[in-house]
C-alpha positions as a Markdown table, in Angstrom:
| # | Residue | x | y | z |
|---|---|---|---|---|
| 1 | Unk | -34.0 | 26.4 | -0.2 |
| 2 | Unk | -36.3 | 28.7 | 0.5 |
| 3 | Unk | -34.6 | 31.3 | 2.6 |
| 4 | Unk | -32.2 | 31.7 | -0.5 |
| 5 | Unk | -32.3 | 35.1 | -2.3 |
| 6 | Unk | -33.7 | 34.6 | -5.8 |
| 7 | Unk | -30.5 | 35.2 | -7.5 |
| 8 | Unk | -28.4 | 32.6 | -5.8 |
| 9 | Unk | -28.3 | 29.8 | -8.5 |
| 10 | Unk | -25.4 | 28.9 | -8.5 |
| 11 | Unk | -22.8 | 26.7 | -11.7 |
| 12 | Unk | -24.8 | 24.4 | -13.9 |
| 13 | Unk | -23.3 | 21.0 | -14.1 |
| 14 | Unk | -22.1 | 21.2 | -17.4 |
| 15 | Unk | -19.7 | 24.8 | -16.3 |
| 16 | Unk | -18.7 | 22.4 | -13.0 |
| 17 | Unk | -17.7 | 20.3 | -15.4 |
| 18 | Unk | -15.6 | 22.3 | -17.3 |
| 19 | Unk | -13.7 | 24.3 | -14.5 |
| 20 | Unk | -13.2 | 20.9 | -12.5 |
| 21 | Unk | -10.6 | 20.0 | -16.2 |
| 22 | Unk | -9.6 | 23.9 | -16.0 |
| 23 | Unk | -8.8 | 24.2 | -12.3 |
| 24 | Unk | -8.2 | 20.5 | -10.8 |
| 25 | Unk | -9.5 | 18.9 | -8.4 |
| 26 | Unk | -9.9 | 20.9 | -4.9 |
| 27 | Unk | -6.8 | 18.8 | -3.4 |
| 28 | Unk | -4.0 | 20.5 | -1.2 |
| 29 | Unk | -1.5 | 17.9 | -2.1 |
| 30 | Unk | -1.9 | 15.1 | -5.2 |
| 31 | Unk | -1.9 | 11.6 | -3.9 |
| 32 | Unk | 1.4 | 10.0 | -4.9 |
| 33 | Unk | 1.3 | 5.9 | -4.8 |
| 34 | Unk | 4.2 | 4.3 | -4.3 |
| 35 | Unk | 4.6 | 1.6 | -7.5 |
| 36 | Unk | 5.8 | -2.2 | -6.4 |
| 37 | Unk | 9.0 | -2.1 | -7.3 |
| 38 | Unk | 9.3 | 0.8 | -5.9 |
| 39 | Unk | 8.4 | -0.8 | -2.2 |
| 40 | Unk | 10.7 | -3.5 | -3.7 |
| 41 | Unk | 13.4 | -1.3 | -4.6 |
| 42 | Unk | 13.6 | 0.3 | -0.9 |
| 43 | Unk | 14.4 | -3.1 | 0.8 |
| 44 | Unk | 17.6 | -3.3 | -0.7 |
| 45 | Unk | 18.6 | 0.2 | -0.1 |
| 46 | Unk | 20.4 | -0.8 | 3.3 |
| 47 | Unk | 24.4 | -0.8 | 3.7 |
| 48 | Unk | 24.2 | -3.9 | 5.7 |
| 49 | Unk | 22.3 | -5.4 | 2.6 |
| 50 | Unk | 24.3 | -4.2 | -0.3 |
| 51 | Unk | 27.4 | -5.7 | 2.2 |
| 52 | Unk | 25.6 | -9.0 | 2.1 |
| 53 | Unk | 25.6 | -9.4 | -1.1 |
| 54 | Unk | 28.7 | -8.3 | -2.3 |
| 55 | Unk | 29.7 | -10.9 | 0.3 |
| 56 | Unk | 28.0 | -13.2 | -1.8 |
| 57 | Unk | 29.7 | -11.9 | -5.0 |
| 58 | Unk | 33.2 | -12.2 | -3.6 |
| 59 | Unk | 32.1 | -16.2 | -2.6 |
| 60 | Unk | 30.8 | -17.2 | -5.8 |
| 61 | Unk | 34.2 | -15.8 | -7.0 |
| 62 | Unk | 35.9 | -17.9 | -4.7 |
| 63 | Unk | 33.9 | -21.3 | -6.0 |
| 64 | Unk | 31.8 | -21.3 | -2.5 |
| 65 | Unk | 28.8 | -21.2 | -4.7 |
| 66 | Unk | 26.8 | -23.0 | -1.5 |
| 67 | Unk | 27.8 | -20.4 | 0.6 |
| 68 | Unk | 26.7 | -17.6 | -2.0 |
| 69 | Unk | 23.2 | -19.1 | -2.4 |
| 70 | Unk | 22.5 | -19.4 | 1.3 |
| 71 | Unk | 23.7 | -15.6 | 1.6 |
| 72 | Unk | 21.4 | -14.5 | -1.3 |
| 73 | Unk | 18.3 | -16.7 | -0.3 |
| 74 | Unk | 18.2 | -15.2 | 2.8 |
| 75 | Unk | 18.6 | -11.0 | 1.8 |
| 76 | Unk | 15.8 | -12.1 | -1.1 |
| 77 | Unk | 13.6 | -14.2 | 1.8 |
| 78 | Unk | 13.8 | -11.0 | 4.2 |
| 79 | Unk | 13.5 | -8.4 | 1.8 |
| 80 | Unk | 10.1 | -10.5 | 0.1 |
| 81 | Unk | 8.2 | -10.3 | 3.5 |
| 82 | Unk | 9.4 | -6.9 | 3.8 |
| 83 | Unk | 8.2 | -6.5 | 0.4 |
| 84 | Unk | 5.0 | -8.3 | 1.3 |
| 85 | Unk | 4.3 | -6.5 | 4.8 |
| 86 | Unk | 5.2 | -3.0 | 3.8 |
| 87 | Unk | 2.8 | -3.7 | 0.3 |
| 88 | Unk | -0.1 | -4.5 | 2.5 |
| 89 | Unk | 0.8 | -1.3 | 4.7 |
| 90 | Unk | 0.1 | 0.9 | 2.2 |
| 91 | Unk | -2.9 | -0.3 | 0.5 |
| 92 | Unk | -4.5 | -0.8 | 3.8 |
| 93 | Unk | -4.2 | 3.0 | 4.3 |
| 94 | Unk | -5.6 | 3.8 | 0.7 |
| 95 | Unk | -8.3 | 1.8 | 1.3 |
| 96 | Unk | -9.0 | 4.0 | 4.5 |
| 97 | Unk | -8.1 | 7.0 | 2.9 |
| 98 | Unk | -10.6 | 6.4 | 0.1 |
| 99 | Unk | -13.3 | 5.5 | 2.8 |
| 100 | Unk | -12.9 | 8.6 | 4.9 |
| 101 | Unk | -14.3 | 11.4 | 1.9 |
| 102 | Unk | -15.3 | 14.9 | 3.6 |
| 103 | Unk | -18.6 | 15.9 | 1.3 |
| 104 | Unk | -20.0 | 19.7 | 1.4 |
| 105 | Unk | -23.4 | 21.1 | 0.2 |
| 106 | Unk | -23.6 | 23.2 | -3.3 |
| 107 | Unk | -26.0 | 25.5 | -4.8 |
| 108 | Unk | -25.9 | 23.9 | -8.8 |
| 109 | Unk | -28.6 | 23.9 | -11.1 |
| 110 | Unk | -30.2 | 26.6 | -8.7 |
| 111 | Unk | -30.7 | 23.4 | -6.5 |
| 112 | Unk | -29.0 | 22.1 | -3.2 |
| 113 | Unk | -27.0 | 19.3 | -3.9 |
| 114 | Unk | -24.5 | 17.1 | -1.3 |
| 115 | Unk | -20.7 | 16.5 | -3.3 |
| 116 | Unk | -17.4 | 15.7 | -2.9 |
| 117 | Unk | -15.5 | 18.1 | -1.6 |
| 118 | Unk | -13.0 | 17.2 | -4.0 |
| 119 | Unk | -15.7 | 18.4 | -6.6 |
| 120 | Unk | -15.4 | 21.7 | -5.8 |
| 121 | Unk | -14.7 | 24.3 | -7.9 |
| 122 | Unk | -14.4 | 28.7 | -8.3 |
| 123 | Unk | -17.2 | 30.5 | -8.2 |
| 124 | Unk | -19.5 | 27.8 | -6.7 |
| 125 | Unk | -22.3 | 29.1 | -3.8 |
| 126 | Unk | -21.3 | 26.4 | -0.7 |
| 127 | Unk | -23.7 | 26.0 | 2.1 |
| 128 | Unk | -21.6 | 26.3 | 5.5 |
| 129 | Unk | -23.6 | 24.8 | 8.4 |
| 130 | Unk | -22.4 | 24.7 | 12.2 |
| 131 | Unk | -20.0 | 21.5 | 12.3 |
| 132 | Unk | -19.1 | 21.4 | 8.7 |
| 133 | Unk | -15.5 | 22.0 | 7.3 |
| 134 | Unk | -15.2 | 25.3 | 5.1 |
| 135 | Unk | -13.8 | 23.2 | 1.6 |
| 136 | Unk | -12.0 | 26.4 | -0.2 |
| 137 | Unk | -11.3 | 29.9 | 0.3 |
| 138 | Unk | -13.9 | 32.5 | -0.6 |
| 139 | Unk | -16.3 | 35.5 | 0.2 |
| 140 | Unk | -19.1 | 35.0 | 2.4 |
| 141 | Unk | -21.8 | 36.5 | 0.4 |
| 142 | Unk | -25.3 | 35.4 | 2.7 |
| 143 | Unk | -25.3 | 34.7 | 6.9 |
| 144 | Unk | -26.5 | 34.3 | 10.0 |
| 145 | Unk | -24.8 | 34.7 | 13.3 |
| 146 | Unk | -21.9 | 32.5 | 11.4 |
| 147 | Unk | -19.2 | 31.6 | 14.1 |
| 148 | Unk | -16.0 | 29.9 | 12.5 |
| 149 | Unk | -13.4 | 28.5 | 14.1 |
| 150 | Unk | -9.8 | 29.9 | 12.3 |
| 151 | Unk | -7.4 | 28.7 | 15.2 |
| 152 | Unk | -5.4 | 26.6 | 11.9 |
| 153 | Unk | -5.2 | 29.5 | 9.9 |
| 154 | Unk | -4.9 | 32.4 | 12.5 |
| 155 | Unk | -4.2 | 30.7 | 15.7 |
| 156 | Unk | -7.2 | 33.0 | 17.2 |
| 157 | Unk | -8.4 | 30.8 | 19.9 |
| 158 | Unk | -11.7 | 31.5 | 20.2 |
| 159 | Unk | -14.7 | 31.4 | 17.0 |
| 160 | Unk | -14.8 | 34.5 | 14.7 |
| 161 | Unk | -18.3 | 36.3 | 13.5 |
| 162 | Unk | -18.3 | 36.2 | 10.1 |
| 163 | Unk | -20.1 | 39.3 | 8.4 |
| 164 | Unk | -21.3 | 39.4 | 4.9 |
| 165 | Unk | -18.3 | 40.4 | 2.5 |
| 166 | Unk | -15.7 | 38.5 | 4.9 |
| 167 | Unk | -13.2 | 35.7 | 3.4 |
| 168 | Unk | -13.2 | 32.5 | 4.5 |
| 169 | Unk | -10.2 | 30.8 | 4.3 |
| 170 | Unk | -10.3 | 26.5 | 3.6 |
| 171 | Unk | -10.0 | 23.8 | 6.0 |
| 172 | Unk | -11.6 | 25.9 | 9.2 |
| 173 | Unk | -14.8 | 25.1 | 11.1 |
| 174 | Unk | -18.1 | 26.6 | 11.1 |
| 175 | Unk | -18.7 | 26.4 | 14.8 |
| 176 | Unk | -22.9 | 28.0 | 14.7 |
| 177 | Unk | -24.6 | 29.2 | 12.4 |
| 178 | Unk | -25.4 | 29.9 | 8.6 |
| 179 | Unk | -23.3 | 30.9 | 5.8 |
| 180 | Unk | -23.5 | 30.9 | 1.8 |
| 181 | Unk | -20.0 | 31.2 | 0.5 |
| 182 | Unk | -18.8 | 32.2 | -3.1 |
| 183 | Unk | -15.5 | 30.4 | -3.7 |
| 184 | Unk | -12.5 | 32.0 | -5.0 |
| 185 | Unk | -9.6 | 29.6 | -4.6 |
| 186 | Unk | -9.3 | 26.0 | -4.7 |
| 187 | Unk | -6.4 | 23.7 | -4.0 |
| 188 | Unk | -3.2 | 24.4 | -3.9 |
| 189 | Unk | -4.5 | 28.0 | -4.8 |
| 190 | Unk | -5.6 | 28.4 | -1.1 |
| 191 | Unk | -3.7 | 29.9 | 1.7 |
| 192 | Unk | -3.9 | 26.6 | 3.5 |
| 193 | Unk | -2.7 | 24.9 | 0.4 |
| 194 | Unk | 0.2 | 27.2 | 0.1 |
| 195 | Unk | 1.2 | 26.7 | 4.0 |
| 196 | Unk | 1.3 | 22.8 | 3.4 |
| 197 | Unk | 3.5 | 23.1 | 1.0 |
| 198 | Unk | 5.7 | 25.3 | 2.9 |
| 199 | Unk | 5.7 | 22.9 | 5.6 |
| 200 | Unk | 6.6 | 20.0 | 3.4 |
| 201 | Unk | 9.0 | 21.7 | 1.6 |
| 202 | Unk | 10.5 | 22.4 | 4.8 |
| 203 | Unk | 10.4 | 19.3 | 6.5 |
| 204 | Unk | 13.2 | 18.2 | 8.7 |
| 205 | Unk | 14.9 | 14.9 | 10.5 |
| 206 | Unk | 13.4 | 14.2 | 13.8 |
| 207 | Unk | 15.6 | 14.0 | 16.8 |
| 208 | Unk | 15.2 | 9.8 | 16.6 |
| 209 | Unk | 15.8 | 9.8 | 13.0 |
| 210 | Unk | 18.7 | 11.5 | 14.1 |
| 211 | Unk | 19.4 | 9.5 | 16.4 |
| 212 | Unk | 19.1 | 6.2 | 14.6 |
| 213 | Unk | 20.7 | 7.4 | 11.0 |
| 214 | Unk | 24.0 | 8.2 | 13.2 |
| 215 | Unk | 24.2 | 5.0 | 14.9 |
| 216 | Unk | 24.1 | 3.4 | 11.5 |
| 217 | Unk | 27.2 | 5.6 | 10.4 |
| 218 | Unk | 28.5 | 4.3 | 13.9 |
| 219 | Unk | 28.4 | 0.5 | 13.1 |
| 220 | Unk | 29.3 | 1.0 | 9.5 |
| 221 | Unk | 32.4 | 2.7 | 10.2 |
| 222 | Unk | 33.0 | 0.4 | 13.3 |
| 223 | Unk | 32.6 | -3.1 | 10.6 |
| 224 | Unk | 34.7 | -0.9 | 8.7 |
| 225 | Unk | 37.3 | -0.7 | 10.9 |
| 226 | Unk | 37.4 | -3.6 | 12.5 |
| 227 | Unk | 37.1 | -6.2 | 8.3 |
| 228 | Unk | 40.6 | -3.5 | 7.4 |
| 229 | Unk | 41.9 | -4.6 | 10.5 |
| 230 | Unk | 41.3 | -8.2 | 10.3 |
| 231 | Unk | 42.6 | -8.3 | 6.8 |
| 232 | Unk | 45.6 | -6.1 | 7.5 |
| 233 | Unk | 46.2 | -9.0 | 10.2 |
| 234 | Unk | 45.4 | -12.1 | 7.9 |
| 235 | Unk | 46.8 | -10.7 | 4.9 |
| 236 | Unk | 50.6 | -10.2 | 7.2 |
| 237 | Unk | 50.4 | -13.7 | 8.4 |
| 238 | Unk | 50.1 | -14.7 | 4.8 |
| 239 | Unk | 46.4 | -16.4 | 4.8 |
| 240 | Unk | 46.3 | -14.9 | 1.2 |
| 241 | Unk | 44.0 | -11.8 | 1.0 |
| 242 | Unk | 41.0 | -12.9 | -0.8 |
| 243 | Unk | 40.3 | -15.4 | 1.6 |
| 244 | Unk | 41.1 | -12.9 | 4.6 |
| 245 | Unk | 38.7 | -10.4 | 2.6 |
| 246 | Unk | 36.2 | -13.1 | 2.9 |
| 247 | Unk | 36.5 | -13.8 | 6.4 |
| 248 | Unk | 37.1 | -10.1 | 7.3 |
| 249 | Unk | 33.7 | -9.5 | 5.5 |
| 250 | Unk | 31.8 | -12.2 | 7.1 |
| 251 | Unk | 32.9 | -11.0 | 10.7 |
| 252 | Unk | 31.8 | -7.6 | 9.9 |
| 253 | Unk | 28.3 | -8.7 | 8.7 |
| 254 | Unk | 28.2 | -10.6 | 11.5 |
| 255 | Unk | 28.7 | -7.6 | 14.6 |
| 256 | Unk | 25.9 | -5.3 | 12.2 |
| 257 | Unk | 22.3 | -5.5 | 12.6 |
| 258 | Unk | 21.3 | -6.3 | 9.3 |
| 259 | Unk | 17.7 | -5.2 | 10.0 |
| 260 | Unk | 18.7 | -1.7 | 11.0 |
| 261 | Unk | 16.6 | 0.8 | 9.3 |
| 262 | Unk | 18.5 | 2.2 | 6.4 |
């Protein structure tokens, strides 16, 4: 510390403190956990499901109450492990997420200190050394022969020299050098923040989500087609029309992938 001007101090931990419950943590997007039943909810969300089991519905109607418990066993039996499997997914990434924490050295207390970048809050003095991630936007207020890497922000292929006075914007790279940065703007506050959220906000289908949600809507409407036509058929040759229903149902499910992505 010392080739740091006198001055440089930097928060005390109790004024971190208070702007970390002021401003938020220094996060450009806030985790959002999926509940259980939410994860249980989605498994159910698929035509071909909701098919199934008014299938089942229309059976226990009809006294086939064997037939309405085999149907149901099996939707709750696939959608369980789908539960299960898909649960397992996502804590398994938490679990990595929370392993994977990007830390940055602050001036506080007029001492150097190692934190979270999480942690970080305005008007803190960050210490930017080559290979380190700039953690929030600010002014660059102390360097030497800083090079930063802005292609994310920029798309300016090669490193920048930073000069004394010069912003620094979050999430690009100190390629060489030194640098003692005042931040400014944390969070969603941060340019980078504010293009995330642009690009979420305007996030579209893919071309194989596409793809796949319009072959769906083509064996939906073919099952459709083909249990009206069937019970048009049954229904004339008078097989009665709940029982036609039942079989026009059961042919349907039985031509549609039932594990299609919904």
């Amino acid at each position: 510390m010392g080739d740091l001007p006198f001055d440089i101090s930097g928060l005390s931990s109790e004024e971190a403190r208070k702007r970390l419950k002021k401003y938020g943590y220094n996060r450009v997007k806030e985790r959002s956990r999926l509940a259980d039943w939410e994860i249980l909810l989605n498994q159910f969300k698929n035509p071909y499901t909701i098919l199934l089991l008014f299938t089942a519905m229309l059976s226990t109607f009809l006294g086939e109450k064997t037939d309405a418990l085999i149907i149901v066993g099996i939707v709750l039996t696939g959608g369980l492990l789908d539960f299960w499997q898909e649960r397992q997914a996502h804590r398994a990434v938490e679990k990595l997420l929370s392993m994977v924490k990007v830390r940055s050295s602050v001036i506080r207390d007029s001492k150097e200190m190692e934190i979270s970048a999480e942690e970080i809050v305005p008007e803190d003095i960050v210490i930017l050394r080559a290979g380190d991630m700039v953690p929030a936007e600010g002014v660059l207020i102390k360097e030497k022969d800083l090079f930063v890497n802005e292609a994310l922000m920029t798309g300016e292929a090669y490193p920048v020299e930073k000069k004394v006075g010069d912003y620094l914007y979050m999430a690009t790279h100190v390629v060489s050098g030194f640098g003692i940065m005042k931040v400014l703007r944390t969070g969603k506050d941060t340019e980078y923040g504010k293009m995330v959220e642009k690009l979420k906000l305007g996030k579209g289908e893919t071309d194989f989500e596409r793809g796949l949600r319009h072959f769906g809507y083509v064996l939906l409407e073919t099952a459709t087609i083909l249990i009206l036509l069937v019970l048009t058929i049954n229904a004339y040759y008078g097989r009665g029309v709940i029982n036609s229903l039942l079989f026009a149902l059961s042919l349907g499910i039985g031509i549609t992938p039932v594990l299609l992505p919904a």
